[in-house]
N, C-alpha and C positions, 0 to 999 in steps of 0.2 A: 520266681514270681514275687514280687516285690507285694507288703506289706496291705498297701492300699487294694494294689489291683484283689488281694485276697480277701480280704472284707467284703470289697463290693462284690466279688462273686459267689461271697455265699448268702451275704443278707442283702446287699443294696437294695436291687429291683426289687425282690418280696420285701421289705421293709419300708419302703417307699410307698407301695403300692398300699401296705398295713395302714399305714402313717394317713395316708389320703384318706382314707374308709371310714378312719376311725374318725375323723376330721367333720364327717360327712353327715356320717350317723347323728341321733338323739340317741344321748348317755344315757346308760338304764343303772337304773338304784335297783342294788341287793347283789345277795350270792358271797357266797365265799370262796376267797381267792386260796387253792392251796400251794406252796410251794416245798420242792425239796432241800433242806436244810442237811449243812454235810458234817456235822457233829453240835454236842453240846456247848451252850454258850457257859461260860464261869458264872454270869448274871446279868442281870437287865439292866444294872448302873452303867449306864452311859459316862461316868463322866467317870469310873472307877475300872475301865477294864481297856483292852488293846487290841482287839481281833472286831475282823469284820463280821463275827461268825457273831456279835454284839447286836452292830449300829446297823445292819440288815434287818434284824429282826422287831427292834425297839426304837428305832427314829423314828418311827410314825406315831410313837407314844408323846412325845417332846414338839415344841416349837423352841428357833429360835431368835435370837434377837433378829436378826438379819440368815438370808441363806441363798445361797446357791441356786441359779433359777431353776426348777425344778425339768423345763420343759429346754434347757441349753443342752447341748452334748458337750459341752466345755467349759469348766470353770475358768473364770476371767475375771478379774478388779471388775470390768465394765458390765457383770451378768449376776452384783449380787445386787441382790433385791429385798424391802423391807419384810419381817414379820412378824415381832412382837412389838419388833419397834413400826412407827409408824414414818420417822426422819431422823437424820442425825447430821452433823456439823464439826467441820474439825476447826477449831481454833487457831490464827493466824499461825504458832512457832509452830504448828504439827505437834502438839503433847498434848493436847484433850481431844476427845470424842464424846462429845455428847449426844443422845438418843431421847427422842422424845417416844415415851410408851402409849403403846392401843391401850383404850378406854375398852372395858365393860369388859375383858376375858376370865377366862373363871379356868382352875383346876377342875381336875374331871373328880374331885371330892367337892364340888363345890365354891372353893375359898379363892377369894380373888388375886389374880395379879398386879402385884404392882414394883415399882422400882428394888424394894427391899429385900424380891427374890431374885433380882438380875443382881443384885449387891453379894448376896449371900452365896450367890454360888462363883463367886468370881474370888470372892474371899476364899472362898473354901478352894478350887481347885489350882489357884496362884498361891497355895503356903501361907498365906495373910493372916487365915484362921486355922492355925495349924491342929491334926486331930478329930477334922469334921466327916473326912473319909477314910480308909484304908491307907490306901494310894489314890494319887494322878498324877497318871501317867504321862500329861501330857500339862504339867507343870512348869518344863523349860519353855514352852509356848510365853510364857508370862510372866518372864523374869522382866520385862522390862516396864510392868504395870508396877507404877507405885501405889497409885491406893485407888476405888473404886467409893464416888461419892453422889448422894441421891440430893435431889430438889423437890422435893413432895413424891407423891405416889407416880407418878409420868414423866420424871426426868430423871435422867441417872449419868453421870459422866464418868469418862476412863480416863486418869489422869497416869501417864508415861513419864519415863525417867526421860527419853530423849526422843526424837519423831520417828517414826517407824510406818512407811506409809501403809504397808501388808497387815497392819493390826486387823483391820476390818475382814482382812480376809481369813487370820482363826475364827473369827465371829462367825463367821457363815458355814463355817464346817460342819459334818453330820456329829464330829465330836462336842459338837459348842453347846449345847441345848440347856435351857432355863431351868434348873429348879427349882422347886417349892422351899420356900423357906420352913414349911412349919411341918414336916414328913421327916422324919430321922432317918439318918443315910441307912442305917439297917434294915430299916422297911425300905427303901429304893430298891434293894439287892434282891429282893422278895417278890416287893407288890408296889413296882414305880406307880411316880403319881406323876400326870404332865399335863399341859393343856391342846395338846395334840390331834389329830383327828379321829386318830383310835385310843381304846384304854385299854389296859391289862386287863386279859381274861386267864391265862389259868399257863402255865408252864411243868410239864412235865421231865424229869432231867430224863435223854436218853429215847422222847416219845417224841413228845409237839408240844410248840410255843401257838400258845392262838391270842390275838388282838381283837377288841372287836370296837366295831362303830361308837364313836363319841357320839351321842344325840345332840351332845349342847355343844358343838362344834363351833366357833367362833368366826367360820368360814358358812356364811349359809348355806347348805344343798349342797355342802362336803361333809365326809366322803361317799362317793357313791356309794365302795362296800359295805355289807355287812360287817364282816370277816377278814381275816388274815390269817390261815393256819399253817406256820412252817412244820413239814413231818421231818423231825432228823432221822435220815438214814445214812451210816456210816459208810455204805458199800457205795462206792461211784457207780459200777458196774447195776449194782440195783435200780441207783437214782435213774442213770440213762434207762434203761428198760421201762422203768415207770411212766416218764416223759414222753419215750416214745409211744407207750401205751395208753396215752392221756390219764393218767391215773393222777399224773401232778398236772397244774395248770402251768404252773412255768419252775423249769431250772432254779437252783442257786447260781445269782447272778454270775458266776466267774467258774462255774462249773463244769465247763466243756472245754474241753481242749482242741486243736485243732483236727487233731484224729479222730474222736470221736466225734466233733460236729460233721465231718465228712461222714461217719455211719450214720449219726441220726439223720442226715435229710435223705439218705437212703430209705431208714423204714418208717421216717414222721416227713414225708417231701414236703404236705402245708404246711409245718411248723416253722414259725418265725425265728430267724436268728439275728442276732449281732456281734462281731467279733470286731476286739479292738485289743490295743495294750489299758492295762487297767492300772498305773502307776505303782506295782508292785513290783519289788525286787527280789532275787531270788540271793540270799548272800549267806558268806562263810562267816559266824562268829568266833572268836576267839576269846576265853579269858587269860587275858594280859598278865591278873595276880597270882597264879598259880604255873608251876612249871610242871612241864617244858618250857609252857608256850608263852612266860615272863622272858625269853630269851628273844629279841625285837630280830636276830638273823633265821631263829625256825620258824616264825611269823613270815619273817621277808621269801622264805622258801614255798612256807604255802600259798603267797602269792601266785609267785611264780610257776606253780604246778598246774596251774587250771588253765584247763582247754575250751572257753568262752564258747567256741564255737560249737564243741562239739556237745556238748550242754544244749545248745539253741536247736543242732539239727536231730538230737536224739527226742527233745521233749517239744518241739514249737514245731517241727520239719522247718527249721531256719527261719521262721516269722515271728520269733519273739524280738525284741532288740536288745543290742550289747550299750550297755554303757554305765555310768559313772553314777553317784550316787544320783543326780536329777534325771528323769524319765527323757531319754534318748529323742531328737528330733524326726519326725515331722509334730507327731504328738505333744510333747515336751518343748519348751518354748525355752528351756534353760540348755537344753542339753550343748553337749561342744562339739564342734566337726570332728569325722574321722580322723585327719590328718593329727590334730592336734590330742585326742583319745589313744591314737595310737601309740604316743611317747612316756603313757604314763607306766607303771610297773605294773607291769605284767598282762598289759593290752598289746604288747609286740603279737603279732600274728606270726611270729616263728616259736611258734609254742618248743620246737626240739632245742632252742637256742634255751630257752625259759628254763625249761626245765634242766640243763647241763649245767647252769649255772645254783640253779638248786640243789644241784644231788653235787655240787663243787660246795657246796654250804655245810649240807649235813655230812658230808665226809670231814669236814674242817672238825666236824664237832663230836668228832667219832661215832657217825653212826652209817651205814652202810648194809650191803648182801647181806652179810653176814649179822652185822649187829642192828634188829632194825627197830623203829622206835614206836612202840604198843601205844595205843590210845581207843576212845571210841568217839564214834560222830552221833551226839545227839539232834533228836529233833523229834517232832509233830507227828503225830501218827496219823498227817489225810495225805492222800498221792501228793498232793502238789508240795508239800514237805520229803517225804520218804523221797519218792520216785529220783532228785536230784540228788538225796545225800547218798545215794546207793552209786552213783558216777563219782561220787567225792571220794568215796573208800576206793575206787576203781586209780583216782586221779593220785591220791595220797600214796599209792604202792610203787609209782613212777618213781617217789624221793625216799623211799625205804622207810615209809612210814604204814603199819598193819593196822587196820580202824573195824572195830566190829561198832553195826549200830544197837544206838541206843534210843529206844523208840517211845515214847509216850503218850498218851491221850490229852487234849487241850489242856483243860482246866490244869494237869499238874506240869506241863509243858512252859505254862506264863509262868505259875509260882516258881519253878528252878529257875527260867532265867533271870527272873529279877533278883532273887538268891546269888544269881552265878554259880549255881551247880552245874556247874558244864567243863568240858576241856575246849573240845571246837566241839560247832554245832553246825548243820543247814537252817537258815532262818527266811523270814517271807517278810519283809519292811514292805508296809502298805504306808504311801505319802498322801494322808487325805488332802494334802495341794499342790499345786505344783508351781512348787514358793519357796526357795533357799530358806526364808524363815521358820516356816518349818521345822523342813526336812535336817540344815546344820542345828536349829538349838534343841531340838527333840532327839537327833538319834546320835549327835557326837558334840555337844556341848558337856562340860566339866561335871559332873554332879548330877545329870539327867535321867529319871526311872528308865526311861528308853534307850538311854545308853548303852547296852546289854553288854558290851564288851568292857566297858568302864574307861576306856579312850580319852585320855586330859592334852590335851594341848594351849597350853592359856594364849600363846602371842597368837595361834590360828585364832579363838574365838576372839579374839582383837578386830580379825578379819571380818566373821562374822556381823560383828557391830557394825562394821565400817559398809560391808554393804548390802545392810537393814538400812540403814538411812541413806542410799545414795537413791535418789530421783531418775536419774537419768538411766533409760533399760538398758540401752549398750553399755556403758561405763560399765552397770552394774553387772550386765553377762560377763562381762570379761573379768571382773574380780571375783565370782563363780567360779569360774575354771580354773583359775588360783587355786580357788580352797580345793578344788577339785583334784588339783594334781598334787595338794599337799598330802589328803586323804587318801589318798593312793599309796605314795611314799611311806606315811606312816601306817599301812595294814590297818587302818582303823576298821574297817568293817569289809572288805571286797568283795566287790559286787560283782553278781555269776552274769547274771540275764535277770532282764526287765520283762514280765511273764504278759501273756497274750491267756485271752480267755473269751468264751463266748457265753452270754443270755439267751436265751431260747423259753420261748412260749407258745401257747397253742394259738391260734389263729383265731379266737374266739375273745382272748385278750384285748383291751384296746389301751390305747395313750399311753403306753409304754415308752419309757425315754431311758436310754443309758447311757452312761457319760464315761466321754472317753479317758480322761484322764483324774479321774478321781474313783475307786469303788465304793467308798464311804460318804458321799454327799447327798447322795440321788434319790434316796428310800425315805419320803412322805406319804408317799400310796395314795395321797389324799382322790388325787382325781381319777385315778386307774378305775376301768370297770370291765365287765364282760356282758358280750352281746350273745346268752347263752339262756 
C-alpha cells in the first residue's frame, strides 16, 4: 500500500470531517491543552539547542520575523507570511532584505520591540557577536550574512555577501525566533522572554513544561488557550495508554508510529489522527577524527552494510521513505528519482552484492571471522533512536564488526555529539526546510556545529554556493543530485530512512494543522482551542 493511500486511511475522512466542524463551530476561550512530551528538553533557548523535543514546546513563547503559514500543511517560498515584520523588499542585485517592523508590540516583561532586537539576535546567532550564547547550532544558516543593519526602530535590513533567494525561508522557521535584546542569554535558558502568544510558566526537569496565556498578546482575541502543559513521560508505551485513555489531549507530535497508530484507533476509534513523513532522517554518524573509522575504506564499508529496506519494513512496515539527504518525493520537492537514487553507494538494492564487497574491504584490512572489529553504536535513549541502532548492531556483524550499544539520555546525547564523543552513532537529522540551504550548510558544510561527523569538503561546498543562487528550480534540482551523489561517495553522513510518524488528538481538539514536511515550524498554538 503505497504511502498516500495510507495516510488517507487512517486520518483522511476523520480529519476532514475534524477540519470542517472545527470550521463551523464558535472558538471557545480557555482550558488547558495538555500534551505528552517524550523526554526532557536541555532548555527553552530556542536559538541555542537542536531537538524538537525544544521548538515543540517553546515556539509559542517567540514570534518571528516572518513564518511559515500556520494553517499550510506545506512549507513553501509562496506560504511564508508576515509576523513581526509587517513587509519586506529585496533590493534589485538580491543582497539586501529589508523588513519593515509591527508598531506597538511589547515583550511579555513589558519592554518594547524594536529593530535593535531583530539586530541583536542575528548578531548573536550568525558569530557577528561572538560569546552572546553557548552555541548556535544553526550558525551555518548564516554564513552568508554579512552584517545586519537598523533605520530607526521599524526597519531593519539583511545585508548578504552574495543573493541567496532561500534567505527568507531560514526566517520563517520555528528555529528563527526574535529576541530580546535587554534579557541575558542565561536567563533565556531558565526563564525565556518573547513576544509570543503564550509566556513562561514554570518547567520542571523530568515532570512538565507549562505555558500559559499572554494577556497582552499583540494578536487581539489570541490565544484562545489558557494553557499549554507538556507532561514528559519517557515510556512510549505509557504516553500511548494515556492518549488512548484521554488522559493526554493530544500525542507528541511524531509520536506514533505506524503500529501503534493501528492499535490506538482500535481502543481510541474517535481519535483524530495524522500520518505523514515529518522531514526527519534516520542516519549512521561516523567520526572521521578518531580510528578506526579515520580509515575513508571501513567508512565505505559501513555504507555498504545497510539494508535500507529492511530498516523501513521492520520500523515503518515499508511506509517510511528511502532516500538521500533531501526528504524523498511525493513529499519532498528536492528529492531524486529512483532510477538515479539507485546508482548512489550503497542504494544498489542487491544489498548481498553490498555487502561482499564490504566484508572484500575489511578482509583487505585484516579483519574478519576470526578477528573482528569491537566498537559500540551510540545514540538517544527514546525508541525512535534505540529501536534502529539495535538493526545497526544486527547489520554491523554482516562485516565482522561486534557493536554493543551505547545508550544515553537527551540532554547528555547533544553535549557528546558536539564534543564528538562517539565512534558511530544512530542519529535523527530533523530538516526544519525542505531547502538545500539548509539542510547542505547546516548538516555538511566545513566548520558547522551540526556537522556531527566533522565532514569537510571545500570544492563540494563550492557546489553548495553555486546552487544557493541559482534561480531557476530545475537547474537547481539537478545540481542537488550532484551534491547528493557526492555525499554519498564521500560517507558523509548515510542516510537509513526518512521516518514517518503520526499526531493524534482527541476529538474535542479543534484547528489543529500539521505539516507535512517540516516538524519544527508549526507549534504557535495561537488559534488552537477545545470544544470541551
Amino acid at each position: 500500500m503505497s504511502f498516500a493511500s495510507t495516510l488517507w486511511r487512517f486520518a483522511g475522512a476523520v480529519l476532514v470531517a475534524a477540519l470542517a466542524t472545527s470550521g463551523a463551530q464558535a472558538q471557545k476561550h480557555g482550558g488547558t491543552l495538555t500534551l505528552a512530551h517524550i523526554d526532557t528538553p536541555p532548555s527553552p533557548s530556542i536559538q541555542e539547542e537542536a531537538t524538537a523535543s525544544v521548538v515543540i514546546p517553546f515556539m509559542s513563547i517567540y514570534n518571528n520575523l516572518v513564518v511559515f503559514n500556520q494553517h499550510e500543511k506545506q512549507n513553501r517560498m509562496d506560504n511564508i507570511v508576515p509576523e513581526l515584520a509587517t513587509a519586506w523588499k529585496w533590493s534589485d542585485d538580491g543582497t539586501k532584505l529589508t523588513f519593515t517592523l509591527r508598531e506597538g508590540v511589547n515583550f511579555h516583561d513589558g519592554k518594547p520591540f524594536t529593530s535593535a532586537d531583530v539586530k541583536c539576535t542575528w548578531d548573536m546567532v550568525s558569530g557577528l557577536t561572538p560569546g552572546k550564547i553557548r552555541k548556535s547550532p544553526r550558525q551555518a544558516w548564516f554564513t552568508n550574512l554579512k552584517e545586519v543593519s537598523v533605520n530607526g526602530p521599524t526597519e531593519v535590513t539583511f545585508h548578504l555577501n552574495r543573493p541567496q533567494p532561500s534567505f527568507i525561508a531560514l526566517l520563517a522557521a520555528g528555529w528563527s525566533p526574535v529576541y530580546p535584546c535587554h534579557i541575558p542569554s542565561a536567563q533565556m535558558r531558565t526563564k525565556p522572554v518573547g513576544t509570543g502568544p503564550f509566556r513562561f510558566a514554570e518547567y520542571k526537569m523530568n515532570e512538565y513544561i507549562r505555558v500559559e496565556k499572554n494577556p497582552n498578546y499583540w494578536k487581539k482575541g489570541l490565544p484562545y488557550l489558557d494553557a499549554i502543559e507538556f507532561r514528559i513521560v519517557t515510556n512510549r508505551a505509557t504516553r500511548m495508554l494515556g492518549l488512548a485513555a484521554a488522559k493526554f489531549d493530544m500525542s507528541y507530535p511524531t509520536d506514533v508510529s505506524v503500529p501503534l497508530l493501528r492499535d490506538l484507533k482500535k481502543q481510541a476509534p474517535n481519535i483524530q489522527c495524522f500520518l505523514r513523513r515529518t522531514n526527519v532522517s534516520t542516519n549512521l554518524i561516523i567520526n572521521r577524527d578518531a580510528a578506526p573509522f579515520n580509515n575513508p575504506e571501513i567508512r565505505r564499508a559501513l555504507a555498504l552494510t545497510i539494508d535500507r529496506s529492511a530498516f523501513n519494513d521492520i520500523l515503518n512496515e515499508g511506509q517510511g521513505g528511502i532516500g538521500g539527504a533531501m526528504l524523498p518525493a511525493p513529499d519532498g520537492v528536492w528529492g531524486m528519482p529512483d532510477d538515479i537514487q539507485k546508482t548512489l553507494l550503497g542504494y544498489d538494492p542487491d544489498v548481498k552484492k553490498n555487502r561482499a564487497e564490504a566484508q572484500a574491504i575489511m578482509r583487505k584490512l585484516g579483519y574478519g571471522p576470526d578477528n573482528r572489529l569491537q566498537t559500540k553504536v551510540f545514540t538517544r535513549d527514546i525508541p525512535t533512536f534505540r529501536d534502529p541502532a539495535l538493526i545497526m548492531v544486527d547489520h554491523l556483524k554482516e562485516i565482522y564488526i561486534d557493536a554493543q550499544l551505547d545508550v544515553v539520555d537527551t540532554p547528555l546525547y547533544y553535549n557528546r555529539v558536539f564534543k564528538k564523543d562517539y565512534a558511530i552513532g544512530i542519529n535523527q537529522t530533523g530538516s526544519s526546510l525542505d531547502d538545500p540551504d539548509q539542510n547542505f550548510y547546516e548538516n555538511y558544510a566545513c566548520g558547522s556545529l551540526r556537522n556531527y561527523t566533522n565532514y569537510c569538503n571545500p570544492e563540494l561546498q563550492k557546489a553548495f554556493e553555486a546552487q544557493s543562487v541559482e534561480k531557476d528550480f530545475d537547474t537547481r534540482k539537478k545540481m542537488v543530485w550532484e551534491i547528493e551523489k557526492k555525499l554519498a561517495e564521500d560517507v558523509a553522513r548515510p542516510i537509513i530512512y526518512h521516518t514517518i510518524g503520526a499526531a493524534c488528538w482527541q476529538p474535542y481538539v479543534k484547528n489543529v494543522n500539521i505539516m507535512v514536511n517540516s516538524i519544527y515550524n508549526g507549534w504557535r498554538w495561537e488559534d488552537l482551542w477545545m470544544d470541551k
